[in-house]
C-alpha positions in Angstrom: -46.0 17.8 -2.3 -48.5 20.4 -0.6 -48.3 24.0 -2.0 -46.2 26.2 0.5 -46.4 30.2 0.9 -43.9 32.3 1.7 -43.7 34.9 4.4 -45.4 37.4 2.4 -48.1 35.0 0.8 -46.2 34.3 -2.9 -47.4 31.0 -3.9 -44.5 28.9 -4.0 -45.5 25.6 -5.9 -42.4 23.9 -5.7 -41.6 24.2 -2.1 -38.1 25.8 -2.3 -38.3 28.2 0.5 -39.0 25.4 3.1 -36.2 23.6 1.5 -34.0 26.0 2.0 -34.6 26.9 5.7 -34.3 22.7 6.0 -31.0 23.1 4.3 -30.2 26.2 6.3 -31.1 24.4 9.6 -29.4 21.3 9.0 -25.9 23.6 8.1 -24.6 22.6 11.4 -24.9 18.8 11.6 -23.8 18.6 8.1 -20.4 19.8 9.0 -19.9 17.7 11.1 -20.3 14.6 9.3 -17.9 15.7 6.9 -15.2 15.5 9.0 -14.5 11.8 8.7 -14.7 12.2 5.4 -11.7 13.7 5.1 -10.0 11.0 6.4 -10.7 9.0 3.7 -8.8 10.6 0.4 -5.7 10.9 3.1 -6.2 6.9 3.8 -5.8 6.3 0.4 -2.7 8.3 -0.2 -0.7 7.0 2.7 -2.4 3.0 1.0 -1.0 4.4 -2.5 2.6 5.5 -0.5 3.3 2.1 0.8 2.3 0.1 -2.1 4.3 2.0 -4.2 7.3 1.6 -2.2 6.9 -2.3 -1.4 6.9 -2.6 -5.8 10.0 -0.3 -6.0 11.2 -2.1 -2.9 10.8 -5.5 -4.3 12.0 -4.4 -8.2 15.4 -3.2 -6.2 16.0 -6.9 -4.7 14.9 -8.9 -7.6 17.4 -6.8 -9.5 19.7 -7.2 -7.3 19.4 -10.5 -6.3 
């Protein structure tokens, strides 16, 4: 990695500062992938729902039965 400087000339060796401003300038994009991530925790929660109420659903009619 090549040695950056900062606005005022500081050596910065590790290149943090122009990290940042790529992290800063890619805030908006990133929030908007993150969106359909969302969607996935809630997909498994209404998956988890409906299984659970098929085994409850098929203990009732083999009990029954």
């Amino acid at each position: 990695m090549a040695n950056t400087q900062g606005p005022q000339g500081n050596h910065d060796p590790a290149g943090s500062t122009q990290m940042f401003r790529a992290f800063v300038d890619e805030g908006g994009p990133q929030s908007r992938r993150q969106a359909p991530a969302s969607s996935g925790p809630r997909i498994g929660v209404i998956v988890g729902v409906i299984a659970a109420v098929a085994i409850v659903a098929a203990v009732a009619w083999l009990a029954l039965k």
